[in-house]
PDB file of N, CA, C, O and CB in Angstrom:
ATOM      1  N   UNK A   1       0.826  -1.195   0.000  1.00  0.00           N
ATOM      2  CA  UNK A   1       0.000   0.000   0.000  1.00  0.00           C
ATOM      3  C   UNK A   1       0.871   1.259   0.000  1.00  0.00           C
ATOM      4  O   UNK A   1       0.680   2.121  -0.858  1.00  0.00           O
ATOM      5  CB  UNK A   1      -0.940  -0.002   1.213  1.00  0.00           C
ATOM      6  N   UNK A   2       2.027   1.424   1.137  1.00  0.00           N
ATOM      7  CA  UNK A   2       2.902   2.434   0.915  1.00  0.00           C
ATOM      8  C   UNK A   2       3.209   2.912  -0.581  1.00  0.00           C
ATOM      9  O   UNK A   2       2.984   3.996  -1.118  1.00  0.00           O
ATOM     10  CB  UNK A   2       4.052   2.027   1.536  1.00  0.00           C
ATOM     11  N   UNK A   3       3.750   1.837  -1.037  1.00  0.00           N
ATOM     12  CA  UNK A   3       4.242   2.156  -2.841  1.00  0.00           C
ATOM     13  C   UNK A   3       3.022   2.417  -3.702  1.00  0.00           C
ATOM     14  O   UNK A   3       3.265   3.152  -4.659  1.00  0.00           O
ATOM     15  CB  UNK A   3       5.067   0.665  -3.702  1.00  0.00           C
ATOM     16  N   UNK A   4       1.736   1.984  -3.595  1.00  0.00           N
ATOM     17  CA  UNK A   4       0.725   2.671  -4.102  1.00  0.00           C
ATOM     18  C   UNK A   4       0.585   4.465  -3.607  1.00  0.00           C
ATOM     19  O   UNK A   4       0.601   5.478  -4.307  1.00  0.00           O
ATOM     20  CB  UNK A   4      -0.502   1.757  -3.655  1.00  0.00           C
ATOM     21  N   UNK A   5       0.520   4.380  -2.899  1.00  0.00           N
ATOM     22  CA  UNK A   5       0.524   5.992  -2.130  1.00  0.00           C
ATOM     23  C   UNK A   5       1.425   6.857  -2.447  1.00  0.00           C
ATOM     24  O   UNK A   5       1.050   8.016  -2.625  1.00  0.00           O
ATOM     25  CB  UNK A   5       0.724   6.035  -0.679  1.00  0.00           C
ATOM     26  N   UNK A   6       2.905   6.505  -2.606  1.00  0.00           N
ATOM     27  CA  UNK A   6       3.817   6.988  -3.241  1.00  0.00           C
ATOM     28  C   UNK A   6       3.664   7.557  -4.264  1.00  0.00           C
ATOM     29  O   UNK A   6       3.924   8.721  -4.566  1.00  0.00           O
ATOM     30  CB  UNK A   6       4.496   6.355  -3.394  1.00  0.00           C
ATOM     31  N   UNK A   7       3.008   6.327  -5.134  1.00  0.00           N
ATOM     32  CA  UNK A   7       2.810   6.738  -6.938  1.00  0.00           C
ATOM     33  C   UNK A   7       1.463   7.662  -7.112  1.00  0.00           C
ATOM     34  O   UNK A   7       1.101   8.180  -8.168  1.00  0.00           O
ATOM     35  CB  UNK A   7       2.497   5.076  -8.085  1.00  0.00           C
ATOM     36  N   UNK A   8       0.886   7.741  -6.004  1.00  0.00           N
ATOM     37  CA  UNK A   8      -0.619   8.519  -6.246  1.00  0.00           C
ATOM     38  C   UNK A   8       0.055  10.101  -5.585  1.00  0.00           C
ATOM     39  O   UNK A   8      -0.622  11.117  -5.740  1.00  0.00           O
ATOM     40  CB  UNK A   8      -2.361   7.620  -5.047  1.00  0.00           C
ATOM     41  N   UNK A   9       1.125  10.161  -5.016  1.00  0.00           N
ATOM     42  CA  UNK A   9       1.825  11.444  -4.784  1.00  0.00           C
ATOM     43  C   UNK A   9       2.225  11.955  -5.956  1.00  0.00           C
ATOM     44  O   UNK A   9       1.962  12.892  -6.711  1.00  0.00           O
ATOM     45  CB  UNK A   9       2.952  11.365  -3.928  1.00  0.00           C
ATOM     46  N   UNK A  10       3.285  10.604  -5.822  1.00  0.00           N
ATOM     47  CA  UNK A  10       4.198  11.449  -7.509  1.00  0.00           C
ATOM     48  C   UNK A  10       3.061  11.861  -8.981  1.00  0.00           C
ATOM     49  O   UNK A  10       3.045  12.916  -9.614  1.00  0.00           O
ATOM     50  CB  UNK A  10       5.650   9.807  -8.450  1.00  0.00           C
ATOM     51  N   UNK A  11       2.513  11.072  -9.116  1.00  0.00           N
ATOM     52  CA  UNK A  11       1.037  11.627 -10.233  1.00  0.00           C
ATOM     53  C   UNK A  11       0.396  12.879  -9.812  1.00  0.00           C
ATOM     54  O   UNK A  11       0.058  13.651 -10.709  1.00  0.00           O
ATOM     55  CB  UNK A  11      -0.406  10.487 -10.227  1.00  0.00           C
ATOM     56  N   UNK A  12       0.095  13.322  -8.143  1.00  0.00           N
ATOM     57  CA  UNK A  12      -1.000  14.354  -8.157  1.00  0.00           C
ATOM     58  C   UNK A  12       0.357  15.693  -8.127  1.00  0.00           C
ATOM     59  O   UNK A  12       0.189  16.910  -8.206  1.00  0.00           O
ATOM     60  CB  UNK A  12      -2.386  14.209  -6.511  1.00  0.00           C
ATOM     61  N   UNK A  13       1.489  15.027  -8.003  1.00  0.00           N
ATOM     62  CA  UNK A  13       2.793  16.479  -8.209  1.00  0.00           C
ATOM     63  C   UNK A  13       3.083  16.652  -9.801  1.00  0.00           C
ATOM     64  O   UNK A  13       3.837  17.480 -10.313  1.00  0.00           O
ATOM     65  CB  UNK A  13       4.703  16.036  -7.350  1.00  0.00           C
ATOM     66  N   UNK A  14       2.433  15.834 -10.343  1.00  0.00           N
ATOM     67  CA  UNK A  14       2.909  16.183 -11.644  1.00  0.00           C
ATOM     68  C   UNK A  14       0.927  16.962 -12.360  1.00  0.00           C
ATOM     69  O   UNK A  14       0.865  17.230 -13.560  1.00  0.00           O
ATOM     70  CB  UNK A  14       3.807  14.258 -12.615  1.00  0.00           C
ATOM     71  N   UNK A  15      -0.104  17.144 -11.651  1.00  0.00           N
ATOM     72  CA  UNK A  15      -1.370  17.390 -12.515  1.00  0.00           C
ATOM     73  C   UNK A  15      -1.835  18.144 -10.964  1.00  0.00           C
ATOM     74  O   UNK A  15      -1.608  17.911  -9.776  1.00  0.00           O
ATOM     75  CB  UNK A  15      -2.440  15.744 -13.354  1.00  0.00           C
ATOM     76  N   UNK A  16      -2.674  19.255 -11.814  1.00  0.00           N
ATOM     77  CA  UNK A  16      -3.144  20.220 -10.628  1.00  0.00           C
ATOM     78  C   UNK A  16      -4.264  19.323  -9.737  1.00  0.00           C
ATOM     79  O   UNK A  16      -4.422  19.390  -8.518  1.00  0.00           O
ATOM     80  CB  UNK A  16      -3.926  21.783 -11.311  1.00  0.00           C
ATOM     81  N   UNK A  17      -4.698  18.813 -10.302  1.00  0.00           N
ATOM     82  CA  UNK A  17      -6.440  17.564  -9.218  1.00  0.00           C
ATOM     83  C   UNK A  17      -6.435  16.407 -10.485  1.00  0.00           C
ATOM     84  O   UNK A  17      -6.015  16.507 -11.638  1.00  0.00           O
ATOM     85  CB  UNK A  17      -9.086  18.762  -9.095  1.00  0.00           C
ATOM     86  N   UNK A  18      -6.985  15.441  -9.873  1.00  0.00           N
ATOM     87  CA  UNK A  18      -7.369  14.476 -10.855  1.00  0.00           C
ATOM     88  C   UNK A  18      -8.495  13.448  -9.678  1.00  0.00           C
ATOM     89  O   UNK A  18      -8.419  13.071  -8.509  1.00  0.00           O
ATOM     90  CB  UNK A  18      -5.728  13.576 -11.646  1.00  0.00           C
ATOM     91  N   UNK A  19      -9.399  13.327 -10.708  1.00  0.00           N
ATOM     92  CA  UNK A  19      -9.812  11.776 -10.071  1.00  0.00           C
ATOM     93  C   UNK A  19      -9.261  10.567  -9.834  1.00  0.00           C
ATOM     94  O   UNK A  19      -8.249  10.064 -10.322  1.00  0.00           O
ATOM     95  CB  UNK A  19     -10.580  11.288 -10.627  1.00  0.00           C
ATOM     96  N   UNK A  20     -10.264  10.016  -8.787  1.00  0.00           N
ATOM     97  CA  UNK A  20      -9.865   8.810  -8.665  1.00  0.00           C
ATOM     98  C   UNK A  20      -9.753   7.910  -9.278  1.00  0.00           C
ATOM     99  O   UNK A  20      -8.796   7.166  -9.061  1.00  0.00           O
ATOM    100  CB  UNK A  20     -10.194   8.462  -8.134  1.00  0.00           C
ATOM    101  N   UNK A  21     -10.425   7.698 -10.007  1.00  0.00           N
ATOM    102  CA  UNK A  21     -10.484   6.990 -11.304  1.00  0.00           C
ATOM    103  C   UNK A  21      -9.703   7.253 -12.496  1.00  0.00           C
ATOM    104  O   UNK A  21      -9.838   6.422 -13.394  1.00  0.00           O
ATOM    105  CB  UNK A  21     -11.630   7.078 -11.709  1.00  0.00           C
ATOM    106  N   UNK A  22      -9.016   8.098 -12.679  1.00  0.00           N
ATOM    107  CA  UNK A  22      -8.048   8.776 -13.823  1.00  0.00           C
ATOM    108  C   UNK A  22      -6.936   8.629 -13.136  1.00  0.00           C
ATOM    109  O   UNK A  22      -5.958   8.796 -13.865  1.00  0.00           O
ATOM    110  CB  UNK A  22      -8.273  10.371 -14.323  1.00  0.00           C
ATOM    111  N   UNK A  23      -6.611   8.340 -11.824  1.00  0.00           N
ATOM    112  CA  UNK A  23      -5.426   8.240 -11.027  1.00  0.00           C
ATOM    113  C   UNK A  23      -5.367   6.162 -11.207  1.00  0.00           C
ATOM    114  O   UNK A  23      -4.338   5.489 -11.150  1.00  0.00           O
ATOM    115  CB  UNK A  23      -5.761   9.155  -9.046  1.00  0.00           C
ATOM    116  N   UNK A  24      -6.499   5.742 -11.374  1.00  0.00           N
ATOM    117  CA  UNK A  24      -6.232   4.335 -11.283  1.00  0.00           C
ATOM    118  C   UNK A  24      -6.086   3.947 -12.565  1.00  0.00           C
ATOM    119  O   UNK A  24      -5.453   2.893 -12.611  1.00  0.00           O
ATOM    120  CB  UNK A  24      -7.232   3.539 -10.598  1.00  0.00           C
ATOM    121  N   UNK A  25      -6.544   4.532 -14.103  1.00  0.00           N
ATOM    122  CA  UNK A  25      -6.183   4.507 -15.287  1.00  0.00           C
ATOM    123  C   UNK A  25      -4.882   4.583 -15.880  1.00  0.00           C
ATOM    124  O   UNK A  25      -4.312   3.849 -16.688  1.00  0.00           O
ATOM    125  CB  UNK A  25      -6.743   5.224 -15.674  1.00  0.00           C
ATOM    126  N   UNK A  26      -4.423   5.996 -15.099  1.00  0.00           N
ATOM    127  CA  UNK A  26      -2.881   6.001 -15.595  1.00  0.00           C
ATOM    128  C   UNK A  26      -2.391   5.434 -14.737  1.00  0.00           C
ATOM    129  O   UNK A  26      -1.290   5.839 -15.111  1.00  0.00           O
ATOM    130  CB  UNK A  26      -2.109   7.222 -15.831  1.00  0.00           C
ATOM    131  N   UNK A  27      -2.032   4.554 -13.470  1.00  0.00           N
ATOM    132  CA  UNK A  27      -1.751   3.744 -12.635  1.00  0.00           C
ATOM    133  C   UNK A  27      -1.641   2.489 -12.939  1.00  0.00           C
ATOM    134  O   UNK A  27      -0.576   1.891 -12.786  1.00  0.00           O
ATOM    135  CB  UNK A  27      -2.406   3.860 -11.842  1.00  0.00           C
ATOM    136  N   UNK A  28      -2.726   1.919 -13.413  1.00  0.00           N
ATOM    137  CA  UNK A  28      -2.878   0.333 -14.100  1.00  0.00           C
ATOM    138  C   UNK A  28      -3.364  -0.180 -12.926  1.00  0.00           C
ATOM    139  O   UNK A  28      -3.014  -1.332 -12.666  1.00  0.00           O
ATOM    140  CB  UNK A  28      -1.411  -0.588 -14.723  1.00  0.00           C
ATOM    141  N   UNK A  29      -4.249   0.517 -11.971  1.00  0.00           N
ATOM    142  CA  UNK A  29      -4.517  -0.471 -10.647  1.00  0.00           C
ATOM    143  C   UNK A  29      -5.964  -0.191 -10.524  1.00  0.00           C
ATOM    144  O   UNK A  29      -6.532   0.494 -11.375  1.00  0.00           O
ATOM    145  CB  UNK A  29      -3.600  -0.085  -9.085  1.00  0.00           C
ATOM    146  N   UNK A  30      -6.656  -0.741  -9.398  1.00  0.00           N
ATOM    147  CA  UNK A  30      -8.134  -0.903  -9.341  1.00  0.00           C
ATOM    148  C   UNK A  30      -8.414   0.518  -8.680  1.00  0.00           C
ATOM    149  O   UNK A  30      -7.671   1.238  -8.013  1.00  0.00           O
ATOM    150  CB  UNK A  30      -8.713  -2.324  -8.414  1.00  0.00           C
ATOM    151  N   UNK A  31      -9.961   0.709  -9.159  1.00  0.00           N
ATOM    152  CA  UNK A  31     -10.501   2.320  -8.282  1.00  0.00           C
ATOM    153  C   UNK A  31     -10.326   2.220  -6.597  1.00  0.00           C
ATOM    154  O   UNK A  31      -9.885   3.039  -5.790  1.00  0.00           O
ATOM    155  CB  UNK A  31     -12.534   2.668  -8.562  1.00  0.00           C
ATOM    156  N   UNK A  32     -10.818   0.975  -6.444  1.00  0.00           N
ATOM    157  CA  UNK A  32     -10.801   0.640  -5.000  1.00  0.00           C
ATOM    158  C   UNK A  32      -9.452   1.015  -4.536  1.00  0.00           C
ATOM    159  O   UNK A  32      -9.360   2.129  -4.021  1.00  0.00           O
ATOM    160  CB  UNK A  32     -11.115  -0.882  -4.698  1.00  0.00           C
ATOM    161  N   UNK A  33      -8.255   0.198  -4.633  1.00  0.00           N
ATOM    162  CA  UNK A  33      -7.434   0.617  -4.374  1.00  0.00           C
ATOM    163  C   UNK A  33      -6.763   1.765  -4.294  1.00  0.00           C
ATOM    164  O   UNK A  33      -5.991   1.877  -3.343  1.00  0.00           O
ATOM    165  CB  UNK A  33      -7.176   0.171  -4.656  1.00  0.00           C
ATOM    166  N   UNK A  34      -6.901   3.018  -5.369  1.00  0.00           N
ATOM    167  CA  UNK A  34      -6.862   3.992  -5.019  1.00  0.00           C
ATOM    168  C   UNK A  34      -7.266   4.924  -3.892  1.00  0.00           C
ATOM    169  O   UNK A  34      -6.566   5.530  -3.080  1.00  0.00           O
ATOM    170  CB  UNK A  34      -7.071   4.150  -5.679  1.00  0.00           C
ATOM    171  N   UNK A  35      -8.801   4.868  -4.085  1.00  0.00           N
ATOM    172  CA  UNK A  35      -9.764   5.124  -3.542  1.00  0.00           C
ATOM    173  C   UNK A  35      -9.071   4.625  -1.491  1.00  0.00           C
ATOM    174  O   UNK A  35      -9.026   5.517  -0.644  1.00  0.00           O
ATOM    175  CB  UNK A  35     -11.149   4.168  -4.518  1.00  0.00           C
ATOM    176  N   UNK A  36      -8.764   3.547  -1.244  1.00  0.00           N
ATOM    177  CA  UNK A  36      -7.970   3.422   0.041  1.00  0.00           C
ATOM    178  C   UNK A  36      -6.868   3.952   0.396  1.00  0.00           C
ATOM    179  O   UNK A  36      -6.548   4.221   1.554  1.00  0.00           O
ATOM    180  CB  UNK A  36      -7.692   2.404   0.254  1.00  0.00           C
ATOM    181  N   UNK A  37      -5.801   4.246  -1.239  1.00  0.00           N
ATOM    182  CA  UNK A  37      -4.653   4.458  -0.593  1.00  0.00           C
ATOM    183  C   UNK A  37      -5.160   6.270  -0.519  1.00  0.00           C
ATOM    184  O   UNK A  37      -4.812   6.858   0.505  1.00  0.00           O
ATOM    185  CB  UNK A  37      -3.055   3.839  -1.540  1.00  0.00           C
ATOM    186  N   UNK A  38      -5.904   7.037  -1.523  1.00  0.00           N
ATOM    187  CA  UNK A  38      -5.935   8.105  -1.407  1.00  0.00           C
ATOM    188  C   UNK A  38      -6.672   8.293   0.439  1.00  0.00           C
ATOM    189  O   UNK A  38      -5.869   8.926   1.124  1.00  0.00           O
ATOM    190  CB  UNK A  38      -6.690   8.626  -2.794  1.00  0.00           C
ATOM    191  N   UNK A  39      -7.529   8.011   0.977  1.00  0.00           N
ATOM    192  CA  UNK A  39      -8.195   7.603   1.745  1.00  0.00           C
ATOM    193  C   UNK A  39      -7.373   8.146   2.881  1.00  0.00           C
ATOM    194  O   UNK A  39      -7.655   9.141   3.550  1.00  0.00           O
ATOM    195  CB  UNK A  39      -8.506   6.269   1.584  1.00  0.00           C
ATOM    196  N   UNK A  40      -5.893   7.055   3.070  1.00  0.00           N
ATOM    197  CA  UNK A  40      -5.011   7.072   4.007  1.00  0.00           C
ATOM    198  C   UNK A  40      -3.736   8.213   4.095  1.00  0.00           C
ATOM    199  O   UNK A  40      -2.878   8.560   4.906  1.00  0.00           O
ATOM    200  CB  UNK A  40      -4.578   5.813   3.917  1.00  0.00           C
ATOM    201  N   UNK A  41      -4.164   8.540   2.792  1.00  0.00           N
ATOM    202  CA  UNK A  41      -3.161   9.908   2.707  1.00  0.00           C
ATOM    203  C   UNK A  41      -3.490  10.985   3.197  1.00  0.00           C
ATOM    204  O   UNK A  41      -2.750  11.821   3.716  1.00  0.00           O
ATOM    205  CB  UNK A  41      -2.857  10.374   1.502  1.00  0.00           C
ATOM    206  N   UNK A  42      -5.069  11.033   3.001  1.00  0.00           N
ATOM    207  CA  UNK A  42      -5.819  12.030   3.668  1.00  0.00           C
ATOM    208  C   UNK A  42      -5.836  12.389   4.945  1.00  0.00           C
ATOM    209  O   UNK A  42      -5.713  13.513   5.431  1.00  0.00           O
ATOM    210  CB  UNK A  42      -6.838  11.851   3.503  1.00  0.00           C
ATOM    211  N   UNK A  43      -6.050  11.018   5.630  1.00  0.00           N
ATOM    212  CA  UNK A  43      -5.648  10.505   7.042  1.00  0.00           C
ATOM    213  C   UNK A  43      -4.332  11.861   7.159  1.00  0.00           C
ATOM    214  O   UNK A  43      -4.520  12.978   7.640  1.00  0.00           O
ATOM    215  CB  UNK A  43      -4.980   8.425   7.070  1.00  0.00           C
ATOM    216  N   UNK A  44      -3.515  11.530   6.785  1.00  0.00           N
ATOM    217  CA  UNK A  44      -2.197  11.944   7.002  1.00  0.00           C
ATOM    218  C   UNK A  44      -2.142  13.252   6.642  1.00  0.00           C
ATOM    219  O   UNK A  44      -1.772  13.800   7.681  1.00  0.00           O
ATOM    220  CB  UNK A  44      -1.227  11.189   6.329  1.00  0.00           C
ATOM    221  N   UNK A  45      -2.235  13.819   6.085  1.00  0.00           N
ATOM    222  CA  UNK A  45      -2.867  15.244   5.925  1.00  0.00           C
ATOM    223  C   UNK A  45      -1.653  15.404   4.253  1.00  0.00           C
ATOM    224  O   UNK A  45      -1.073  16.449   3.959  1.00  0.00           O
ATOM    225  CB  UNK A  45      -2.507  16.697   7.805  1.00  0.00           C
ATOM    226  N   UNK A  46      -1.578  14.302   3.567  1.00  0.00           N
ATOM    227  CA  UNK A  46      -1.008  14.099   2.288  1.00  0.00           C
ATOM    228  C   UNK A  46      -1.779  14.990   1.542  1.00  0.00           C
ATOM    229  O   UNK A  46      -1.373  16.062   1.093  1.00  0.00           O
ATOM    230  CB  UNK A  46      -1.019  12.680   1.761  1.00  0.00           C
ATOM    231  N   UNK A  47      -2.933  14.513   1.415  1.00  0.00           N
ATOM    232  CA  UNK A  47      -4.312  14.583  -0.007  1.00  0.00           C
ATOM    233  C   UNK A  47      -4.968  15.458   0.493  1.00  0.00           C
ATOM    234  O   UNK A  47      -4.965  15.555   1.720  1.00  0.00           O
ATOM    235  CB  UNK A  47      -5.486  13.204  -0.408  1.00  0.00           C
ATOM    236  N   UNK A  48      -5.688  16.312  -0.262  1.00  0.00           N
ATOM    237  CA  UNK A  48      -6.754  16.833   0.401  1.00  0.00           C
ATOM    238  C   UNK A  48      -8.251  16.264  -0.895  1.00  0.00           C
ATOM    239  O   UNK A  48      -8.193  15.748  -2.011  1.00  0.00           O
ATOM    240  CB  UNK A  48      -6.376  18.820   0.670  1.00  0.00           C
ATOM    241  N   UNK A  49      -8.988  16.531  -0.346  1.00  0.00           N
ATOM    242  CA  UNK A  49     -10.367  16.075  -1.453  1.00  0.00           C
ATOM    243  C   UNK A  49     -11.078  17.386  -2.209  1.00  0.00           C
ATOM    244  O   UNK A  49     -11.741  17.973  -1.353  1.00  0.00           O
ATOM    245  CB  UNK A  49     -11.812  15.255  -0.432  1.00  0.00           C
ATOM    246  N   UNK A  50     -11.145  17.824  -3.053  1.00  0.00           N
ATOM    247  CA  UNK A  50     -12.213  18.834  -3.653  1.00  0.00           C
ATOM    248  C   UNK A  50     -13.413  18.747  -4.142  1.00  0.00           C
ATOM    249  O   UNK A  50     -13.482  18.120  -5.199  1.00  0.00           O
ATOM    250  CB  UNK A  50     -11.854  19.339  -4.488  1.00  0.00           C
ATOM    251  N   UNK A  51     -14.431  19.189  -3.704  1.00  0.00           N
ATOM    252  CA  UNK A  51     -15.606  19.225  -4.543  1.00  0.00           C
ATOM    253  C   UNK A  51     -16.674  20.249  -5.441  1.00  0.00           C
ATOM    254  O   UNK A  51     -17.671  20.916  -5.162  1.00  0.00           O
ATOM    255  CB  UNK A  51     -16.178  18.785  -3.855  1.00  0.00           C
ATOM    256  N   UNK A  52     -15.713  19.916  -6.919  1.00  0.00           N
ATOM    257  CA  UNK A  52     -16.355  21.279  -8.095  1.00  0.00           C
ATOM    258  C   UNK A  52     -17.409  20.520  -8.571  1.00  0.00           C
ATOM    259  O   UNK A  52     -17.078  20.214  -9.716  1.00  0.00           O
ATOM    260  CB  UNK A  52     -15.252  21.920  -9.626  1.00  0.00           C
ATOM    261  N   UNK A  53     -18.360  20.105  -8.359  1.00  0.00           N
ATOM    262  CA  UNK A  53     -19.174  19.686  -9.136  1.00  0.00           C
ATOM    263  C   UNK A  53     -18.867  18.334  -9.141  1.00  0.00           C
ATOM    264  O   UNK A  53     -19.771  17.516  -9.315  1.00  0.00           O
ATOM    265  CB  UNK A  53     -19.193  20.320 -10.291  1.00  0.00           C
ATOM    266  N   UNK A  54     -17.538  17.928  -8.948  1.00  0.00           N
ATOM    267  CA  UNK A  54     -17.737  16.055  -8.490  1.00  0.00           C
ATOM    268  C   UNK A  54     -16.226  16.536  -7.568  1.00  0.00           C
ATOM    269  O   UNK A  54     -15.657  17.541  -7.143  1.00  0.00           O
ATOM    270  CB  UNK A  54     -17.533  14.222 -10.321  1.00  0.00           C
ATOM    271  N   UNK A  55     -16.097  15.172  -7.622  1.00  0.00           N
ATOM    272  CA  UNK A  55     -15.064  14.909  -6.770  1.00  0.00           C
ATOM    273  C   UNK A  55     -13.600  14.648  -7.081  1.00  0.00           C
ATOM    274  O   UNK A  55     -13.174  13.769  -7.831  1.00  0.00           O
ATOM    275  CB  UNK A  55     -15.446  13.986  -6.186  1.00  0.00           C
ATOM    276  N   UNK A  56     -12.621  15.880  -6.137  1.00  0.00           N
ATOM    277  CA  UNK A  56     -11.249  15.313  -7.433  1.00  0.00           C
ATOM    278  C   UNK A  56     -10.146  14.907  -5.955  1.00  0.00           C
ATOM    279  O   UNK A  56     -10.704  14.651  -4.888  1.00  0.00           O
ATOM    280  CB  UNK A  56     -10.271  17.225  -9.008  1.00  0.00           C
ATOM    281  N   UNK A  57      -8.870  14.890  -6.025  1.00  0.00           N
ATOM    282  CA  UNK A  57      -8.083  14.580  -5.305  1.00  0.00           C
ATOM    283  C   UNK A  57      -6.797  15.263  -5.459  1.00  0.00           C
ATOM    284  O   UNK A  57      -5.980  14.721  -6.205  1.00  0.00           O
ATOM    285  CB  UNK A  57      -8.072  13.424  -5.357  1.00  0.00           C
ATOM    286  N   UNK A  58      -6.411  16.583  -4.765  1.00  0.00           N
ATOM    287  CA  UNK A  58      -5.135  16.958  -4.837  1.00  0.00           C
ATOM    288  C   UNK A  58      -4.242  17.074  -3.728  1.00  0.00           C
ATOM    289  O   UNK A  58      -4.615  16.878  -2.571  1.00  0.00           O
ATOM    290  CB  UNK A  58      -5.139  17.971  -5.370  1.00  0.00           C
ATOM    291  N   UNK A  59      -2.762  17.471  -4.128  1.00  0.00           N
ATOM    292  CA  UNK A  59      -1.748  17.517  -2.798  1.00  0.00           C
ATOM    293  C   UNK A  59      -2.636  18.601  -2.173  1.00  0.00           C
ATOM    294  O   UNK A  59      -3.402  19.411  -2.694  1.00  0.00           O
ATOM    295  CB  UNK A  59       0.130  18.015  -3.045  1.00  0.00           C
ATOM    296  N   UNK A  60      -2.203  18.300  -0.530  1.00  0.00           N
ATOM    297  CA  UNK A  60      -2.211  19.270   0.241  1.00  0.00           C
ATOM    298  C   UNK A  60      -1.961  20.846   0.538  1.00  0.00           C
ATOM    299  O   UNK A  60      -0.817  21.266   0.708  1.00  0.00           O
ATOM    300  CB  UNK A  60      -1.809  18.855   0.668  1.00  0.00           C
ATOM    301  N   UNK A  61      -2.623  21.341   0.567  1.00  0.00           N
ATOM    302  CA  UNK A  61      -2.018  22.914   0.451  1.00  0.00           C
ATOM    303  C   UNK A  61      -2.016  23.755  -0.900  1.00  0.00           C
ATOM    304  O   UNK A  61      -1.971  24.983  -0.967  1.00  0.00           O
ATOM    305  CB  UNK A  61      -0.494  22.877   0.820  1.00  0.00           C
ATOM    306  N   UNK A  62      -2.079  22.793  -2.044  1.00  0.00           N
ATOM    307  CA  UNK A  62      -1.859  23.288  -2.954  1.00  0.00           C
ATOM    308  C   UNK A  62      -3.387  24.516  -3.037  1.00  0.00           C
ATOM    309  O   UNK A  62      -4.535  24.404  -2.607  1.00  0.00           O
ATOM    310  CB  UNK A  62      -1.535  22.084  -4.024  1.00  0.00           C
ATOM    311  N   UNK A  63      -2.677  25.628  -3.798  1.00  0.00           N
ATOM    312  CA  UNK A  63      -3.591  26.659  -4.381  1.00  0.00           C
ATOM    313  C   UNK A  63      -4.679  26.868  -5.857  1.00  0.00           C
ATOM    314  O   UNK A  63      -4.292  27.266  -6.955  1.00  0.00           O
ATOM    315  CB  UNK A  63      -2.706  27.548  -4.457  1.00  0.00           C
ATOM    316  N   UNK A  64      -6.028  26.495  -5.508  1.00  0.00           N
ATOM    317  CA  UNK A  64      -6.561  26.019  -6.521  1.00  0.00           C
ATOM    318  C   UNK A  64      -7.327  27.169  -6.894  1.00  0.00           C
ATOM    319  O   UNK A  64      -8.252  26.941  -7.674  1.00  0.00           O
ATOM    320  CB  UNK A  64      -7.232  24.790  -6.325  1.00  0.00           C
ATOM    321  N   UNK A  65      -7.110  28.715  -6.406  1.00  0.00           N
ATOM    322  CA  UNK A  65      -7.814  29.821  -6.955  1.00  0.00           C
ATOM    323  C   UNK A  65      -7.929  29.792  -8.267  1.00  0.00           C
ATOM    324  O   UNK A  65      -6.948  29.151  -8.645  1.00  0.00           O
ATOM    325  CB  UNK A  65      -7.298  30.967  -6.643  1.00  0.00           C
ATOM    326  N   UNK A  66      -8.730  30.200  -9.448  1.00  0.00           N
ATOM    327  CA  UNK A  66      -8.834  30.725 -10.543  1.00  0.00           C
ATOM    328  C   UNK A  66      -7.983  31.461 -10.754  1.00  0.00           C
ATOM    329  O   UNK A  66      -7.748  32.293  -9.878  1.00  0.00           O
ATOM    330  CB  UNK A  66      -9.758  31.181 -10.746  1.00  0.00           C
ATOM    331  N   UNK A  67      -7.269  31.465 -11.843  1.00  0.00           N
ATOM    332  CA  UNK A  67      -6.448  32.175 -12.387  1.00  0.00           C
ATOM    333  C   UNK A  67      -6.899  33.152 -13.073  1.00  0.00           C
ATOM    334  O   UNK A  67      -7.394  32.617 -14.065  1.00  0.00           O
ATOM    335  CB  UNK A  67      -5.764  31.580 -12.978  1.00  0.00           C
ATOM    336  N   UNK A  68      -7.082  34.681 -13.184  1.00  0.00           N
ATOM    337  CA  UNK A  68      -7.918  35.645 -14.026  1.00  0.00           C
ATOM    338  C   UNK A  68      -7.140  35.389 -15.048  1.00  0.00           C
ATOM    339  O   UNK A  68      -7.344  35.935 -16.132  1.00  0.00           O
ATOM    340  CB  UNK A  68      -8.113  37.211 -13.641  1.00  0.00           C
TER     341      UNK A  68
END
């Protein structure tokens, strides 16, 4: 699970939010599994969750203002 979590870091440092499901696509692994490891990152204050109209998953802290 660690090394899943890892790779769901290194992916959300390389894309401003992504789903869970677009994180398990380019991953090659199940939603579920994501869906836990993102879960436990959150726990940890790794991930944070957004909700625009659905649901996405980015690093922590990051700044998601609109850009004018």
């Amino acid at each position: 699970m660690e090394e899943l979590q890892q790779q769901v870091l290194d992916y959300l440092a390389k894309v401003d939010k992504a789903k869970t499901k677009d994180i398990a696509t380019k991953l090659g692994v199940k939603k579920t599994e994501v869906n836990k490891a993102c879960s436990a990152l959150a726990k940890e204050g790794k991930v944070e969750y957004l909700y625009i109209g659905t649901s996405f998953v980015t690093l922590a802290g990051k700044d998601h203002t609109p850009k004018a």
